[in-house]
mmCIF file of the C-alpha atoms, coordinates in Angstrom:
data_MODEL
# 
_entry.id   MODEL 
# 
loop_
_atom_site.group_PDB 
_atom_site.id 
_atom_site.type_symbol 
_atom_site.label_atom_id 
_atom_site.label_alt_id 
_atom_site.label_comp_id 
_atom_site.label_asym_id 
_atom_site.label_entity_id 
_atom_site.label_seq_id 
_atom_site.pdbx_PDB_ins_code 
_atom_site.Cartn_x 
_atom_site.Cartn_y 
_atom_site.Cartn_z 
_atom_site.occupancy 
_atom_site.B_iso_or_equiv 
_atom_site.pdbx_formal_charge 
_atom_site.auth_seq_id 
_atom_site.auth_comp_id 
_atom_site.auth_asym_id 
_atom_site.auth_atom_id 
_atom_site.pdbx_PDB_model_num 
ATOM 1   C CA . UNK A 1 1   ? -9.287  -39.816 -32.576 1.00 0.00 ? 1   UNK A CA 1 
ATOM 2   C CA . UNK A 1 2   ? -7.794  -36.029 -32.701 1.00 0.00 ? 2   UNK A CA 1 
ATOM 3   C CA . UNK A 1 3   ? -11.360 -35.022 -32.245 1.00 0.00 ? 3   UNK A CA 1 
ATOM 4   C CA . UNK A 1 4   ? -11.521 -36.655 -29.059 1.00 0.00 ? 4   UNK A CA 1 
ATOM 5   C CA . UNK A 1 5   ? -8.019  -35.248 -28.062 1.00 0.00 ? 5   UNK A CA 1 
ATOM 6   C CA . UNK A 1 6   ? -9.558  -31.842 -29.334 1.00 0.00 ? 6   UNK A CA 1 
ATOM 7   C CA . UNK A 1 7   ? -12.813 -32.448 -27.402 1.00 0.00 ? 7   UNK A CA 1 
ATOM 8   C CA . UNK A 1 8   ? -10.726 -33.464 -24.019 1.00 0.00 ? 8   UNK A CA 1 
ATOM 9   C CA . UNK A 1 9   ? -8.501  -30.516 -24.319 1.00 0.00 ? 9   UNK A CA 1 
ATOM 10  C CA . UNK A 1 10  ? -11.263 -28.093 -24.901 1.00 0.00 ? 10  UNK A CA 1 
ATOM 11  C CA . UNK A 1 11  ? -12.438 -28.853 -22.130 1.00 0.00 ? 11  UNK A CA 1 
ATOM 12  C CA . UNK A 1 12  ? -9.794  -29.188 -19.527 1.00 0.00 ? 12  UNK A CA 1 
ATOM 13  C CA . UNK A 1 13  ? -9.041  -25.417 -21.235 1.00 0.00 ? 13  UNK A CA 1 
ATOM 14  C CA . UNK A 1 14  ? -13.203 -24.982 -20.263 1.00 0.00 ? 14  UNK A CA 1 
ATOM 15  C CA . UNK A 1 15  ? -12.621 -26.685 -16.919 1.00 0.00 ? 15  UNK A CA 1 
ATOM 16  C CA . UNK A 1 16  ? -9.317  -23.968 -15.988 1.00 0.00 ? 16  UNK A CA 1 
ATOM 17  C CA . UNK A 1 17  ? -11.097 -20.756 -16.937 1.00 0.00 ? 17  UNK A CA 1 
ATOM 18  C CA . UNK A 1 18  ? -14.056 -21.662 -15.150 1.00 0.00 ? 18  UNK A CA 1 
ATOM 19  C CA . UNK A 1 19  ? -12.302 -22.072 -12.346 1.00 0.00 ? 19  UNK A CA 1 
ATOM 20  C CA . UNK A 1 20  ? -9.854  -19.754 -12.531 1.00 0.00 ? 20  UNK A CA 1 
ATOM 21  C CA . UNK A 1 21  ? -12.707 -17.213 -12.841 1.00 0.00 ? 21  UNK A CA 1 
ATOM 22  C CA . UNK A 1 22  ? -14.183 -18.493 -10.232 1.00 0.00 ? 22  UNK A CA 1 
ATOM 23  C CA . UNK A 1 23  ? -11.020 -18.120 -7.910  1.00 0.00 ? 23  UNK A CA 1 
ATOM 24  C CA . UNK A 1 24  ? -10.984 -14.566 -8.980  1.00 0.00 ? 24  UNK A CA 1 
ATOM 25  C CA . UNK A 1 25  ? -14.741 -13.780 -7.968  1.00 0.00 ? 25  UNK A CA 1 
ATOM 26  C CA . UNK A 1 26  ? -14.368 -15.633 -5.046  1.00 0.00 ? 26  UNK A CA 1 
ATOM 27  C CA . UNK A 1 27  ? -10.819 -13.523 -3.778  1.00 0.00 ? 27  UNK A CA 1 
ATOM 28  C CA . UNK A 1 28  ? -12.961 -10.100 -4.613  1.00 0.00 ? 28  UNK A CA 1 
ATOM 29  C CA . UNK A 1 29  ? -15.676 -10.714 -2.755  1.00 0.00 ? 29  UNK A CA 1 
ATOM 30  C CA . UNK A 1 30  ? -13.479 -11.640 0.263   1.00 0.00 ? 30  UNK A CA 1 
ATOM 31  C CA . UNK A 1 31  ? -11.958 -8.658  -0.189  1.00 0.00 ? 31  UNK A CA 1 
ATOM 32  C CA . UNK A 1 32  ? -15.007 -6.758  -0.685  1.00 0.00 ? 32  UNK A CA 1 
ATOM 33  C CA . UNK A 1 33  ? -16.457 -8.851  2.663   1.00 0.00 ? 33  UNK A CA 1 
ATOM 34  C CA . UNK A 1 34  ? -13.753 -7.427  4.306   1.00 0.00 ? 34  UNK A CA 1 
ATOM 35  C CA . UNK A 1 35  ? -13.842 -4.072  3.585   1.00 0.00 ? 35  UNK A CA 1 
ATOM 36  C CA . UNK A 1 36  ? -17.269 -3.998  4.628   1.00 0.00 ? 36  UNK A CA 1 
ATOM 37  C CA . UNK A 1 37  ? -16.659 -5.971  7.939   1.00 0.00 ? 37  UNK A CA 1 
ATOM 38  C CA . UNK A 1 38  ? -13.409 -3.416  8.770   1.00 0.00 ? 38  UNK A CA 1 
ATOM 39  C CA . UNK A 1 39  ? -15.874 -0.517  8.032   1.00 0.00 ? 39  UNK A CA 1 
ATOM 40  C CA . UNK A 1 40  ? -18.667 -2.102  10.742  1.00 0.00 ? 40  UNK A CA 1 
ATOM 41  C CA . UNK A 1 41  ? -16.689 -2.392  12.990  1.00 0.00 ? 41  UNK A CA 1 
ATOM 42  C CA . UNK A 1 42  ? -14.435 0.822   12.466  1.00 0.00 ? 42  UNK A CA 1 
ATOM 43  C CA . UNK A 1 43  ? -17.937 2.638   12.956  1.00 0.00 ? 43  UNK A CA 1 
ATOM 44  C CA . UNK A 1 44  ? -18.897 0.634   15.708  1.00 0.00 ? 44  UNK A CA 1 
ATOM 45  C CA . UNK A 1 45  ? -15.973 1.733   17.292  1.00 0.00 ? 45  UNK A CA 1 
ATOM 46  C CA . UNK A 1 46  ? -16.284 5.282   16.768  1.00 0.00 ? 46  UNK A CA 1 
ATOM 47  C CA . UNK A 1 47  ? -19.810 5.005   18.192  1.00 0.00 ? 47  UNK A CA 1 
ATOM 48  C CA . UNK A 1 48  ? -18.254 3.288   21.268  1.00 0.00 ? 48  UNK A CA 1 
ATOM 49  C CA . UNK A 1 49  ? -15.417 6.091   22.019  1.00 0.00 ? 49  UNK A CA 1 
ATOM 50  C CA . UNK A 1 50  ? -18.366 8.660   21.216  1.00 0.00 ? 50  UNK A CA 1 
ATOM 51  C CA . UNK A 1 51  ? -20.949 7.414   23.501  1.00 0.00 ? 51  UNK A CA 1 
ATOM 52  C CA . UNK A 1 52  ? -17.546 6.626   26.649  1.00 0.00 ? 52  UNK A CA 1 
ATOM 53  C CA . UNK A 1 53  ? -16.691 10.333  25.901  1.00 0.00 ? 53  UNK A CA 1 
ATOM 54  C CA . UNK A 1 54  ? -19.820 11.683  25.735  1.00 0.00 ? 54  UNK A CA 1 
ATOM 55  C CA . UNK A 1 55  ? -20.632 9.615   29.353  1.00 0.00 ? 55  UNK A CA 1 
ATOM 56  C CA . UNK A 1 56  ? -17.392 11.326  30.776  1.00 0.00 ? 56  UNK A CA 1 
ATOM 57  C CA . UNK A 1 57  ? -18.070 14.678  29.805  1.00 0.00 ? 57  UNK A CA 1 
ATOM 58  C CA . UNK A 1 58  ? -21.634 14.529  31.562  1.00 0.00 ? 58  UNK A CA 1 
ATOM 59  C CA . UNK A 1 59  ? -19.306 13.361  34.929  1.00 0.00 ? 59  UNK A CA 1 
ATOM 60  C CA . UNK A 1 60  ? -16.884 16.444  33.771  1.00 0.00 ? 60  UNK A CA 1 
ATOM 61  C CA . UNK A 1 61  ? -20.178 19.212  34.283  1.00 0.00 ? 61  UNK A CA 1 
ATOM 62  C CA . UNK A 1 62  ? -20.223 18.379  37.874  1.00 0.00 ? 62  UNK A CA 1 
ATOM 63  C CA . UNK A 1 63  ? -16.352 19.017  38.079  1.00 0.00 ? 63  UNK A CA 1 
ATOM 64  C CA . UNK A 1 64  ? -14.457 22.759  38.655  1.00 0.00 ? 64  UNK A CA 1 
ATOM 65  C CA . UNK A 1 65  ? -13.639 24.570  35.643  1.00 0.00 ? 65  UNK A CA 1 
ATOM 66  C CA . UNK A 1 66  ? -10.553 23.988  36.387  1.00 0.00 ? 66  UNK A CA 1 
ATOM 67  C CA . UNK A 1 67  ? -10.991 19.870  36.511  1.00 0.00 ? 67  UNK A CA 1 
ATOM 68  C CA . UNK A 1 68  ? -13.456 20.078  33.423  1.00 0.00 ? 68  UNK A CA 1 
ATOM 69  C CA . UNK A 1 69  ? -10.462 22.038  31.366  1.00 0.00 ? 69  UNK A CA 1 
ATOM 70  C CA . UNK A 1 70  ? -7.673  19.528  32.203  1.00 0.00 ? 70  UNK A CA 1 
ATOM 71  C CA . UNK A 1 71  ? -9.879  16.661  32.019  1.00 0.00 ? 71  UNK A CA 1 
ATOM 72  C CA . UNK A 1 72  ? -10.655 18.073  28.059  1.00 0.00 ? 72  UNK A CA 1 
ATOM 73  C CA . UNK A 1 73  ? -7.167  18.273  27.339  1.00 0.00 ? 73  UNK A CA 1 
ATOM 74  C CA . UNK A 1 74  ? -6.749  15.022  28.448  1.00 0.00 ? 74  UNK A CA 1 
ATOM 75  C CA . UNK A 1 75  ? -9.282  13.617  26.762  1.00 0.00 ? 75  UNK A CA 1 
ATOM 76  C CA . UNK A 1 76  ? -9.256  15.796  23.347  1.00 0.00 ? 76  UNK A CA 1 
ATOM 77  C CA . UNK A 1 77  ? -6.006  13.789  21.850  1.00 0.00 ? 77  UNK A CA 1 
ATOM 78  C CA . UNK A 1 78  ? -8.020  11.067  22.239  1.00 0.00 ? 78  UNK A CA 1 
ATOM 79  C CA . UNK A 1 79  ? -11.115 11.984  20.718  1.00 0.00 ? 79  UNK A CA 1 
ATOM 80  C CA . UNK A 1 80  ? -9.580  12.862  17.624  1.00 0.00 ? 80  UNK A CA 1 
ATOM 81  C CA . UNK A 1 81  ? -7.325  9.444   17.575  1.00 0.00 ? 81  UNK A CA 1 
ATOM 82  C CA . UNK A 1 82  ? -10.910 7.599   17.685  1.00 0.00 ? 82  UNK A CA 1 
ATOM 83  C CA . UNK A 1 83  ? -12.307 10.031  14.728  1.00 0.00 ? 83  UNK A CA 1 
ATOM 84  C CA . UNK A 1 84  ? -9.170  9.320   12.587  1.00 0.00 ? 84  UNK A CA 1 
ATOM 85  C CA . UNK A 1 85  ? -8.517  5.637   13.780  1.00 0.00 ? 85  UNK A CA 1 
ATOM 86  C CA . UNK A 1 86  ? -11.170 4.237   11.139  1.00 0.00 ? 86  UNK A CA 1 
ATOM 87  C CA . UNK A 1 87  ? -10.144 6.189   8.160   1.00 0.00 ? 87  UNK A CA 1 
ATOM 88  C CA . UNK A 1 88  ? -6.761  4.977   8.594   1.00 0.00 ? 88  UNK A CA 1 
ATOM 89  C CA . UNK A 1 89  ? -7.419  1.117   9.023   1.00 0.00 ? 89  UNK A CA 1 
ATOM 90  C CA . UNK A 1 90  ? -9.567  1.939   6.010   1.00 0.00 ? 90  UNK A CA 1 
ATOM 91  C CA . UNK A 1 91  ? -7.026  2.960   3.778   1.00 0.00 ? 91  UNK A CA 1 
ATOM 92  C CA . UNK A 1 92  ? -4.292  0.342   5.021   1.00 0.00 ? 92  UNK A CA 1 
ATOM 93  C CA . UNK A 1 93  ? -6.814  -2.586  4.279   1.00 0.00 ? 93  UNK A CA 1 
ATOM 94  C CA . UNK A 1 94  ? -7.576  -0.849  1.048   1.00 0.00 ? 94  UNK A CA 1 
ATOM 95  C CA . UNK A 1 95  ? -4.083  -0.800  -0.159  1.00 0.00 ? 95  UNK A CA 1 
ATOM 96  C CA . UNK A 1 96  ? -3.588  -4.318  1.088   1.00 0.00 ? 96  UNK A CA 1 
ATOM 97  C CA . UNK A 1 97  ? -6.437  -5.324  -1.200  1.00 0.00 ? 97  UNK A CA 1 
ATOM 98  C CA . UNK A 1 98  ? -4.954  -3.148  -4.031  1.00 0.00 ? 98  UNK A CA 1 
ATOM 99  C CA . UNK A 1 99  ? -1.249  -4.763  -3.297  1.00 0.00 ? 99  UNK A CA 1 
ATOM 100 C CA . UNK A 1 100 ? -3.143  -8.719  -3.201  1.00 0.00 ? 100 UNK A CA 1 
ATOM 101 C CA . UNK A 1 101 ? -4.822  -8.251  -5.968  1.00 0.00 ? 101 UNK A CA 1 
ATOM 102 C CA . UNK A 1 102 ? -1.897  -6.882  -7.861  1.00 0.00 ? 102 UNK A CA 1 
ATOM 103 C CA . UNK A 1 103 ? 0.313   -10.036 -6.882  1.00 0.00 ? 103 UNK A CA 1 
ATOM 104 C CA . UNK A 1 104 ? -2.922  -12.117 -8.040  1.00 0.00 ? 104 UNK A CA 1 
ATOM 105 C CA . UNK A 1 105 ? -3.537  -10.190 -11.391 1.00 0.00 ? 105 UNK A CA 1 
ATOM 106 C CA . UNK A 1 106 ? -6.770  -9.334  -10.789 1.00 0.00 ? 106 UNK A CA 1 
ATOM 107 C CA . UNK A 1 107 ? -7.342  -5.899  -11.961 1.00 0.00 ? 107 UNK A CA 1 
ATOM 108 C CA . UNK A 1 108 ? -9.105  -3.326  -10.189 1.00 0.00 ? 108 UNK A CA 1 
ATOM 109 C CA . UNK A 1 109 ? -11.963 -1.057  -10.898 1.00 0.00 ? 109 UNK A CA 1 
ATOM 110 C CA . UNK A 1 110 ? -9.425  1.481   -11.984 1.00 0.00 ? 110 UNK A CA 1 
ATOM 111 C CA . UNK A 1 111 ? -7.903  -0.480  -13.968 1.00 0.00 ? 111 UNK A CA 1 
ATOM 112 C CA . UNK A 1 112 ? -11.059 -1.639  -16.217 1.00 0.00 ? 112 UNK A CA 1 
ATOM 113 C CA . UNK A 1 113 ? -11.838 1.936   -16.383 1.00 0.00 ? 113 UNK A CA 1 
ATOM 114 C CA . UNK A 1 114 ? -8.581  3.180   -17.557 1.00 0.00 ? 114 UNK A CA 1 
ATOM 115 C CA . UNK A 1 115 ? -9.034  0.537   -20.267 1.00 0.00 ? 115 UNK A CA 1 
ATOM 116 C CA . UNK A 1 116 ? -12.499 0.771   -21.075 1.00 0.00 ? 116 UNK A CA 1 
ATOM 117 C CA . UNK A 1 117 ? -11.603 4.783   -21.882 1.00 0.00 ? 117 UNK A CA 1 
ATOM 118 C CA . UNK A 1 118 ? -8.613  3.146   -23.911 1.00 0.00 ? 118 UNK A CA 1 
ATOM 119 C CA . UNK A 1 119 ? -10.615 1.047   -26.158 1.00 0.00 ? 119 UNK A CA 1 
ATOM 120 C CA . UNK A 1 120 ? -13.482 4.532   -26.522 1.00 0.00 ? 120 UNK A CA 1 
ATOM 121 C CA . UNK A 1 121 ? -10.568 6.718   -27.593 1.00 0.00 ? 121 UNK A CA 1 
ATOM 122 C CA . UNK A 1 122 ? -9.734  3.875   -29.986 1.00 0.00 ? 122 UNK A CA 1 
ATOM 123 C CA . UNK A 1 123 ? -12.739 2.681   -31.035 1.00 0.00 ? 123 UNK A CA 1 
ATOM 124 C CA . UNK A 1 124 ? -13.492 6.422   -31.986 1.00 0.00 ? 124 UNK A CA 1 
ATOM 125 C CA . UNK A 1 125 ? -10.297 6.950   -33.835 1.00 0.00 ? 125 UNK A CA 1 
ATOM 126 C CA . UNK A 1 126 ? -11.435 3.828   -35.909 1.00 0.00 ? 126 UNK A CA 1 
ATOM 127 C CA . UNK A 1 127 ? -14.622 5.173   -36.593 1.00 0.00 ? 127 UNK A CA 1 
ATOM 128 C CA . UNK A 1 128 ? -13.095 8.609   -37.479 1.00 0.00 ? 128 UNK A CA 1 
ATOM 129 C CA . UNK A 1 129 ? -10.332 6.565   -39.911 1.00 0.00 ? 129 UNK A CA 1 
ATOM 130 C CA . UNK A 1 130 ? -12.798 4.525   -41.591 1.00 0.00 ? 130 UNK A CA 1 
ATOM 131 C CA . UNK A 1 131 ? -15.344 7.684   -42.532 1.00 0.00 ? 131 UNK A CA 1 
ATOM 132 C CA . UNK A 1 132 ? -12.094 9.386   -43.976 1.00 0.00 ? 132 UNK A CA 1 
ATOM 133 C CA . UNK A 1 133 ? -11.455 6.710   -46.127 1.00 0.00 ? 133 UNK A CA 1 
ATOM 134 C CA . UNK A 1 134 ? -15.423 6.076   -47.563 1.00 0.00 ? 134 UNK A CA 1 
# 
């Protein structure tokens, strides 16, 4: 009888991690799905505003200097909005990801680095300890 208790419990524990794990897969690659779809369609964008300003500076040749040089300060704070306008969504969805996965306790790739050179260092020190006391 306590086997079978041990046997259900075992696997309701079996049951949870699997799908806890997962859960976790599952929320990383939405995040990494929408990284990647942010980064499309940053891009996309930035080709758009290139090829509309590119298209309005051909119009601009036919203008006076005079026109072509106001129209380029006109259009110059804009150009460099559209440059910097995907790095920026880039790095507020990235640090919503970071901030969601925090909250979820999922670490990040960071993270599992800093550790993995945590357990090296230690794992050497170990190896060092036990030669020094063969």
């Amino acid at each position: 009888m306590a086997n079978a208790q041990v046997e259900i419990i075992e696997e309701n524990v079996e049951t949870f991690v699997e799908s806890a794990t997962n859960s976790a897969r599952k929320a990383v690659h939405t995040g990494m799905g929408a990284v990647a779809t942010v980064r499309e369609n940053a891009e996309k964008l930035f080709s758009d505003t290139t090829s509309y300003t590119n298209e309005l500076a051909e119009k601009g040749f036919g203008i006076s200097e005079e026109r072509r040089q106001a129209f380029n300060e006109f259009v110059e704070p804009y150009q460099e909005r559209a440059r910097t306008f995907g790095d920026d969504v880039e790095a507020r969805f990235n640090k919503a990801t970071e901030s969601l996965l925090a909250r979820l306790n999922i670490p990040t790739a960071d993270s599992i680095e800093d550790l993995n050179k945590k357990i090296a260092s230690l794992s050497r020190k170990v190896d060092k300890l036990s030669k020094e006391l063969k």
